[in-house]
C-alpha positions in Angstrom: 52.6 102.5 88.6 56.4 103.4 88.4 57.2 101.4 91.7 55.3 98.5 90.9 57.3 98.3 87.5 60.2 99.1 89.7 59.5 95.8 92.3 58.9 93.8 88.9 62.1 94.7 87.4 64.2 93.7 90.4 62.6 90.3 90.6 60.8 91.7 93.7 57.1 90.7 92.7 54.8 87.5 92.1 52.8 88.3 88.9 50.2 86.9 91.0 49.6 89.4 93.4 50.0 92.4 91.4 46.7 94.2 91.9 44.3 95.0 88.3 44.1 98.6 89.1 47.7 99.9 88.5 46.4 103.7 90.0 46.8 103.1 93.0 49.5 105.3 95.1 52.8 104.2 95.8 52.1 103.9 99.7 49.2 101.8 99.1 50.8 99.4 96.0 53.9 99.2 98.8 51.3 98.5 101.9 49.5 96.0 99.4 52.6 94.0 98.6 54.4 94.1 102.4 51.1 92.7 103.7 50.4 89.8 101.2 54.2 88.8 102.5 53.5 89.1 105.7 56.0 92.1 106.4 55.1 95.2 108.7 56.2 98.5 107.2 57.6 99.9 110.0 60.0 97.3 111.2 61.1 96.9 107.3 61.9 100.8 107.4 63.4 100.2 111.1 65.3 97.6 109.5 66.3 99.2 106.4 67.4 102.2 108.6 69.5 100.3 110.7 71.7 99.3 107.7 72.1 102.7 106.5 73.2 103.3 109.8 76.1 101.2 109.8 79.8 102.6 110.5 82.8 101.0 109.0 86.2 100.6 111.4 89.2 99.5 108.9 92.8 99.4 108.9 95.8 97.6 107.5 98.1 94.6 109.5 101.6 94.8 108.9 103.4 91.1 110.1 107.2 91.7 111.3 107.2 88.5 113.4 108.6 86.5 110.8 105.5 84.3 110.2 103.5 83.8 107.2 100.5 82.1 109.4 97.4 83.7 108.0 96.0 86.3 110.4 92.3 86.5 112.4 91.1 90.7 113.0 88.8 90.2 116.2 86.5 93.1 116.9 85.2 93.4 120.6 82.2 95.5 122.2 82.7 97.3 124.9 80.7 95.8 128.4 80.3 96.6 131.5 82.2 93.5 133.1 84.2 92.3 129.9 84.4 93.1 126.3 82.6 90.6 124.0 83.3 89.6 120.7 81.2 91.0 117.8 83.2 90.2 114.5 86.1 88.3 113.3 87.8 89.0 109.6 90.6 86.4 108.5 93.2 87.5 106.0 95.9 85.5 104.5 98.6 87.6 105.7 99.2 91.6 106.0 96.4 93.2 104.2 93.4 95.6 104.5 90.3 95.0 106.9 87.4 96.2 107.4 84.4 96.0 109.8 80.7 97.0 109.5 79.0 98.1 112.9 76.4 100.2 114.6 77.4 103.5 117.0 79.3 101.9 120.2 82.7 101.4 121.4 85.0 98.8 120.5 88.2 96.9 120.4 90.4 96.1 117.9 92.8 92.6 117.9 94.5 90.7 115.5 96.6 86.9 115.7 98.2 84.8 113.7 97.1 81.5 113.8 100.2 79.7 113.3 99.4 75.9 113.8 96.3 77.0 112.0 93.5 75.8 114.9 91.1 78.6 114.7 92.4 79.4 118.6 94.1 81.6 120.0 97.1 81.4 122.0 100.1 82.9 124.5 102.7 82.3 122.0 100.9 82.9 118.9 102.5 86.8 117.6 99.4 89.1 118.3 99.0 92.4 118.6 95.9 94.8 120.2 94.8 98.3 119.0 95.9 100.8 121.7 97.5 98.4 124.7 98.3 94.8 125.6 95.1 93.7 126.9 91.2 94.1 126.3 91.3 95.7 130.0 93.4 98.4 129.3 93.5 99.1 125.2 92.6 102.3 123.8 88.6 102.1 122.6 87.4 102.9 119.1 84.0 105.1 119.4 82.5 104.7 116.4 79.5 106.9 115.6 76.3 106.5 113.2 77.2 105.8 110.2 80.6 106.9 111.1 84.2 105.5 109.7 87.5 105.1 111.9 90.8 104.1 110.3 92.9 103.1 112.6 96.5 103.3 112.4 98.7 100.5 111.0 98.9 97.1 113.5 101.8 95.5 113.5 102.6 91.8 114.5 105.9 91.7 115.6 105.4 88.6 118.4 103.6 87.3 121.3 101.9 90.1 123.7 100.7 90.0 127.1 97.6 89.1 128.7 95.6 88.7 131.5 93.8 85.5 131.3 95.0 82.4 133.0 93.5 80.2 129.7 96.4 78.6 127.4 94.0 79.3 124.5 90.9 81.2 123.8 88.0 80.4 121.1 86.9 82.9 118.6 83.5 81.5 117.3 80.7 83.8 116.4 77.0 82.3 116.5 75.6 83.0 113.9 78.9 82.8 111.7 77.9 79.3 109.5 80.9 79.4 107.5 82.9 75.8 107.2 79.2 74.2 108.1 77.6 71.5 106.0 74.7 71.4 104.5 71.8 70.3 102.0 70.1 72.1 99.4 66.5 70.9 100.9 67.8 72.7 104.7 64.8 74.7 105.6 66.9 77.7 106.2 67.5 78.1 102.2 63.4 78.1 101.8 62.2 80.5 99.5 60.6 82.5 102.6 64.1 82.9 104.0 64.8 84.6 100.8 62.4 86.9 101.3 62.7 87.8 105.0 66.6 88.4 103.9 65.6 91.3 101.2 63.2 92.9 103.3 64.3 92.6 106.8 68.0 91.8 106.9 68.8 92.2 110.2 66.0 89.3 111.5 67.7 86.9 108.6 70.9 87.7 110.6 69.4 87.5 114.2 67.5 84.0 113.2 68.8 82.1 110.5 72.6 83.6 110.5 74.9 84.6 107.2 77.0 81.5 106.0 79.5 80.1 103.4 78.2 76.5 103.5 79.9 73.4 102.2 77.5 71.1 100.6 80.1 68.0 100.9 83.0 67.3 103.5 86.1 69.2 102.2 88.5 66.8 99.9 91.8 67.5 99.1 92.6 68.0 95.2 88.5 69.0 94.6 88.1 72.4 93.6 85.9 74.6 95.5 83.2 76.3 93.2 81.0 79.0 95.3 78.0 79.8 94.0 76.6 83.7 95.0 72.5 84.0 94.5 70.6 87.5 93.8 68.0 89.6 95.2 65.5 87.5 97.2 67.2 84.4 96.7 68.4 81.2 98.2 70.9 78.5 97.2 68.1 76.3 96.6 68.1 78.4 93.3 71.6 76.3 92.4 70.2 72.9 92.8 70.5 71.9 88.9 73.7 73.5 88.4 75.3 71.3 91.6 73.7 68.6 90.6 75.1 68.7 87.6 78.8 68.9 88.7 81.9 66.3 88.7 81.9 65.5 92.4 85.2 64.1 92.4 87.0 67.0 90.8 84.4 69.6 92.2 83.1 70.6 95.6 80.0 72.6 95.4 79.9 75.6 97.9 77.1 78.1 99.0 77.0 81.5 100.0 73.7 82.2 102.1 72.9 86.0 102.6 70.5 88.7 103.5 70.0 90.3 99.9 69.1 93.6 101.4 72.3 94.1 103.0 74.6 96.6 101.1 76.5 94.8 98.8 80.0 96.2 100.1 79.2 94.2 103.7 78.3 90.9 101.6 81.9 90.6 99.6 83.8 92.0 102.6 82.0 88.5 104.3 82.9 86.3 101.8 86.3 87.7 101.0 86.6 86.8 104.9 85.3 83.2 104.7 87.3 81.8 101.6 90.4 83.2 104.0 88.8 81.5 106.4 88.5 78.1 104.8 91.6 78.1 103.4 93.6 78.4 106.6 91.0 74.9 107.6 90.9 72.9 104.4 93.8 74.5 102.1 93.3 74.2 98.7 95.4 75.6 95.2 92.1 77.6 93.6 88.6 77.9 93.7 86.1 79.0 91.3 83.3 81.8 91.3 79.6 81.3 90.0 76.9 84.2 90.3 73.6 84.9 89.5 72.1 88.4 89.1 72.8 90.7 91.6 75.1 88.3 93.2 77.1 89.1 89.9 77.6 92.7 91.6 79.0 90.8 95.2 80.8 88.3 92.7 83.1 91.6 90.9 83.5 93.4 94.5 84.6 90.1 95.8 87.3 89.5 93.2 88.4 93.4 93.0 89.2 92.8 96.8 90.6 89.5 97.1 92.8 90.3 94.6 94.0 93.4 96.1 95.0 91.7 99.5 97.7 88.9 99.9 95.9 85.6 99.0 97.5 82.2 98.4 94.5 80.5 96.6 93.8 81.3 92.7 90.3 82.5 91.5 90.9 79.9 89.1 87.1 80.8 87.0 84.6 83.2 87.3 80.7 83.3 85.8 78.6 86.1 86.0 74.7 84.7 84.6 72.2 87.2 84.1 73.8 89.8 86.3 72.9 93.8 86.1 76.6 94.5 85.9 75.7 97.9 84.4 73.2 98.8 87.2 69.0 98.7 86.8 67.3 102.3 86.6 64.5 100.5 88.2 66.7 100.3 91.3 68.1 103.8 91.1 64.3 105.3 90.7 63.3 102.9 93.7 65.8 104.1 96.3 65.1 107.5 95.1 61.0 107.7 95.3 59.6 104.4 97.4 58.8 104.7 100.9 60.9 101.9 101.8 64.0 101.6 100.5 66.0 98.4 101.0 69.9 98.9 101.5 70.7 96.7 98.4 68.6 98.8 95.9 71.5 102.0 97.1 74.2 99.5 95.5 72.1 98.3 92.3 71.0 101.5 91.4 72.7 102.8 88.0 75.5 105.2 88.2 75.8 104.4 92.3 79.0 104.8 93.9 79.6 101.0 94.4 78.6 100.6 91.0 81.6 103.1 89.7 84.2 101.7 92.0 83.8 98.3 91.0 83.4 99.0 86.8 86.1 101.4 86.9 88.5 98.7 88.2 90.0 96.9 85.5 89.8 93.0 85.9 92.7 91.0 86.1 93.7 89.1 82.5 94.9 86.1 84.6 91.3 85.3 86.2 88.9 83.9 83.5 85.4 85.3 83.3 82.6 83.8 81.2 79.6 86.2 80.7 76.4 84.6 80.9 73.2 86.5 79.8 69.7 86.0 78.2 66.7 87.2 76.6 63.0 86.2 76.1 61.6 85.7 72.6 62.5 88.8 70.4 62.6 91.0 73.8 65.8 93.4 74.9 65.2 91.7 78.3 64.9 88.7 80.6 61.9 89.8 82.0 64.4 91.6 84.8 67.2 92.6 83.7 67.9 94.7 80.1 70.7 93.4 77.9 72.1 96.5 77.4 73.1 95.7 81.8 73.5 92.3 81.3 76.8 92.8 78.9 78.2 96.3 78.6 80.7 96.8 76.2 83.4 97.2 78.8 82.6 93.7 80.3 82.2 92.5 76.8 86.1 93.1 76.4 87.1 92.1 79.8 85.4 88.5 79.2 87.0 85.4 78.3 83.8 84.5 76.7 80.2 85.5 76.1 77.4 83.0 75.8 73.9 84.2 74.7 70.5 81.9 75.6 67.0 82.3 74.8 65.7 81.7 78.8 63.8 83.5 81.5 65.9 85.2 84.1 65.1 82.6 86.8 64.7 79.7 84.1 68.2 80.5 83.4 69.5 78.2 86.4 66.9 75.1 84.9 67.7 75.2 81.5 69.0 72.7 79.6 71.3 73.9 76.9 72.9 76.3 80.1 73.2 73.4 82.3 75.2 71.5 79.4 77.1 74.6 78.4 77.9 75.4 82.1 79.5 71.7 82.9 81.7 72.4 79.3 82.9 75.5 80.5 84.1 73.9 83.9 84.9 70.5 82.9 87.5 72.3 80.1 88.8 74.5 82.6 90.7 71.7 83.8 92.1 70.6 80.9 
């Protein structure tokens, strides 16, 4: 009875298919629920497992080579016949990486891209972890759920190499980032939501994480990236988009596996804005978040901010967002049989949780605090007020705004969608 409270709570359940008889055990309420969504148990704990798995390799980049080109971290696995690449990171210039991976060994590289093509080449200042070329460079082993810090790299000027190709592409498959798209793409369905809370890894091996533009870049529109919660899409954003300035605003979409840990999601799109910046440079951009992507949203910031960046985070909106944690979550990852990575970082008093509250927000950034309630109830129907605006992100705001709506109906009501083209449209004034 707890857990199916617990599923409700996170936003995790149709009403619909909640079964009369609320005895039932956990295993079989679980079963009951994975089935009518056509998941299998095992491969969701599999999956889940996997995550927790995860190692982190990090490190800082030091640039002595007199550049100020932004810099691309390339993270190679080792193969038999020659390394591949796994991961790239993109900072605007020294700062702290990080990269999420399973048990193997690896290679670390960083560039700077100074005519700013996305390649790689001879004369561009480089520099490899351990050597000057992937043949001979020191490895990184990197065991389960391990973490290596590596020590400083420093760009001091070209390196050499091996290959016999004047420039060398750095493109990851199932990177989207910088790709266009619509809002009615079936890979933002609401069944794509689902297989990306449940079994993250298959929403990464099939449909792929992205930061998608929803418009060709223009120069003088500000970017505004909307972040979605648990077991959403961007489809969720439609309204809100749609209600934008198109010629001062560029809508922008982060598409993600919601059961990923919520650490791996902002260290991706801290990577991505760098990313777009160094291909469509823009002045500032602007930060909209719904429920848990509120947590992703505050992690983001705390870490942009804390690395050298040439954009301002020039507005930020948290709507509906368990800022203060949900003791749903926190009794989920501690007594269901299947425990989705996400629930780890949601849970009240978790250590993501503590890291990013006890971080004080910067006065410069606006934020506008979003939150709602149903009827005369302490609640959305997901998330408790009491989460929704704790007194310490009650002072940090720039502004709170209170509305009688649903936590989903939220994103379609009227007087929001109104008071959400005010707050923007003024922003610019």
């Amino acid at each position: 009875m707890k857990l199916i409270k617990t599923l409700n709570n996170l936003g995790l359940l149709d009403q619909t298919i909640l079964p009369q008889n609320l005895t039932r055990t956990l295993l079989t309420t679980v079963v009951v629920i994975l089935l009518s969504s056509g998941c299998s148990l095992l491969e969701i704990s599999q999956q889940s497992e996997g995550v927790n798995q995860a190692g982190t390799i990090s490190g800082h980049v030091d640039i002595e080579s007199g550049s100020d080109a932004p810099v691309t971290i390339l993270l190679f696995t080792k193969q038999e016949f020659a390394p591949q690449l796994e991961r790239k990171y993109v900072l605007q210039g020294a700062g702290e990486f990080r990269f999420y991976a399973q048990e193997g060994t690896y290679y670390v590289a960083a560039f700077q891209d100074t005519n700013r093509d996305t390649l790689y080449q001879q004369t561009e200042p480089a520099v490899l972890h351990g050597g000057t070329d992937l043949f001979n460079a020191a490895p990184v082993v990197l065991q389960s759920s391990g973490h290596v810090e590596l020590d400083r790299l420093v760009i001091k000027g070209p390196i050499a190499n091996q290959t016999n190709r004047d420039n060398i592409s750095f493109e990851i498959e199932q990177d989207h980032t910088g790709e266009i798209a619509s809002l009615d793409d079936p890979r933002f369905s609401r069944e794509i939501g689902s297989l990306g809370l449940w079994k993250p890894i298959s929403f990464i091996d099939q449909v792929g994480i992205g930061l998608y533009m929803l418009s060709s870049s223009e120069a003088k529109r500000i970017p505004v990236i909307f972040i979605h919660g648990a077991g959403g899409t961007p489809l969720e954003f439609v309204e809100l988009v749609n209600s934008l300035d198109s010629k001062r605003f560029e809508p922008w979409v982060l598409h993600y596996p919601s059961g990923l840990r919520l650490d791996i999601v902002s260290d991706y799109l801290v990577k991505s804005i760098n990313q777009l910046e160094t291909q469509y440079p823009f002045d500032n951009f602007y930060l909209i978040a719904h429920s848990m992507g509120g947590l992703v949203m505050r992690s983001t910031v705390k870490k942009y901010t804390e690395s050298e960046h040439h954009p301002v985070i020039g507005l930020t909106m948290t709507i509906n967002s368990p800022m203060d944690g949900m003791a749903s979550a926190e009794f989920g990852a501690r007594s269901s049989p299947i425990v989705i990575p996400s629930w780890r970082d949601i849970a009240q008093n978790s250590e993501f949780l503590r890291i990013i509250r006890d971080w004080p927000w910067p006065e410069e950034i606006p934020y506008h605090l979003v939150f709602s309630y149903q009827g005369g109830d302490s609640d959305d129907g997901v998330v408790d007020l009491e989460s929704q605006i704790p007194l310490s992100l009650q002072a940090e705001a720039t502004r709170l705004y209170g509305f009688n709506a649903g936590h989903a109906t939220i994103l379609t009501n009227p007087v929001f969608i109104q008071r959400f083209q005010n707050i923007l449209n003024n922003s610019l004034l």
